[in-house]
C-alpha positions in Angstrom: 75.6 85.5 92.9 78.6 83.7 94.7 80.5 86.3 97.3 83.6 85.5 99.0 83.6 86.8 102.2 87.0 88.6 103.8 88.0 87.4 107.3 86.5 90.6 109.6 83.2 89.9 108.1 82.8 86.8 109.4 84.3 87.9 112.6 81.8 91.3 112.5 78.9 88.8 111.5 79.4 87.1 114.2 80.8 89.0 117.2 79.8 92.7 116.4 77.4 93.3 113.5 76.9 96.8 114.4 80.7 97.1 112.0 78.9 95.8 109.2 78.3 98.7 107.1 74.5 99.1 105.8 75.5 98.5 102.2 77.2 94.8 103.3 74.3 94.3 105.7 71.8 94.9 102.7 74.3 92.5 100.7 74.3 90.0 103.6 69.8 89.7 103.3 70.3 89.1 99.6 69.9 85.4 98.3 73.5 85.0 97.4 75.7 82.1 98.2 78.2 83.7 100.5 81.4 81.7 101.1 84.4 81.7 104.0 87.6 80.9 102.3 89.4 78.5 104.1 92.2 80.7 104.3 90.3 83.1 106.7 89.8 80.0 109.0 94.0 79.5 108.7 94.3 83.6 109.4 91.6 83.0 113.0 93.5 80.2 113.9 96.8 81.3 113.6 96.0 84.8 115.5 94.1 82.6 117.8 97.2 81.0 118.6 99.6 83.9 119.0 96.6 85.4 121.5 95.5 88.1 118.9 92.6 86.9 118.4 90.2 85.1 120.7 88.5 82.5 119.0 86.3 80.8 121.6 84.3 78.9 119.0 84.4 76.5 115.9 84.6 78.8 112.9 83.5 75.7 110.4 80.2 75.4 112.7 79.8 78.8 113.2 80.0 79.4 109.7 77.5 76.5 108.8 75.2 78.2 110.8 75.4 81.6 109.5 74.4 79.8 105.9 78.0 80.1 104.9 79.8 77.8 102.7 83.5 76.8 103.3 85.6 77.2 100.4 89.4 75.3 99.4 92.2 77.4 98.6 93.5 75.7 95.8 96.7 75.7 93.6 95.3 77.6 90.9 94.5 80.3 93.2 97.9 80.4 94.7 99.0 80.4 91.2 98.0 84.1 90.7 99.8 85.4 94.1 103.2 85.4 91.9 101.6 88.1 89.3 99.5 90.0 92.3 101.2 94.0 92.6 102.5 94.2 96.0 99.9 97.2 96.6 99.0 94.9 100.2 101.2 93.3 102.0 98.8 90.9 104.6 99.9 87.4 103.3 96.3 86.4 103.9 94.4 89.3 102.0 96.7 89.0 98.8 95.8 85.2 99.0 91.6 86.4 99.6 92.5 88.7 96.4 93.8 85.8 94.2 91.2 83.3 94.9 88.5 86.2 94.5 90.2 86.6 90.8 91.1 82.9 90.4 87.1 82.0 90.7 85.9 85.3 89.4 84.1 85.6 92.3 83.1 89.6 94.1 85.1 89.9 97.9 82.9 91.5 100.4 85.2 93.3 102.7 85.8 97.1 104.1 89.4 97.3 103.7 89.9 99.7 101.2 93.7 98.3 100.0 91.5 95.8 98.1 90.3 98.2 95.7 93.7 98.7 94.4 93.2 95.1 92.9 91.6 93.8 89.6 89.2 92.6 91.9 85.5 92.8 92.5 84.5 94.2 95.6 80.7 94.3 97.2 
């Protein structure tokens, strides 16, 4: 199964997996293909930027060598944000949501605003 991964996952995989919940770290051992969205790399980089977020690594290697793949936002999955209910209002989560729908593809994430979405959450 393909899994898109929301942006604190990666950051919890990486700086604090004692945040990852059992049922994601269960998830995490499973042989999916697990893929950061390069829109979560845009949402590190611009906190990053505005000191809200300390980035003191390369995300695209980091992510390589957590057996991640790095995945386009494209226009057909900006083409859904126009139809998305505005139950979330985090720019880069509604645009997570739509390219989870857009590829059909399950979000792993805790935030529990997601579940007000037609997506499908792990």
């Amino acid at each position: 199964m393909n899994i898109l991964i929301d942006t604190h996952i990666f950051i919890w995989l990486l700086k604090a997996p004692d945040k990852l919940s059992p049922a994601h770290l269960t998830q995490l051992q499973q042989p999916h293909i697990f893929f950061l969205s390069a829109i979560s790399i845009s949402e590190m980089m611009i906190k990053a930027s505005i000191g809200k977020l300390n980035v003191d690594y390369d995300p695209l290697e980091m992510a390589q060598k957590s057996g991640l793949r790095c995945l386009d936002f494209s226009a057909e999955d900006a083409s859904l944000l126009k139809r998305l209910p505005l139950h979330h209002k985090d720019p880069f989560d509604r645009m997570l949501i739509a390219q989870s729908l857009s590829r059909k593809m399950p979000i792993m994430t805790s935030d529990k605003k997601f579940q007000c979405y037609n997506c499908k959450l792990v």
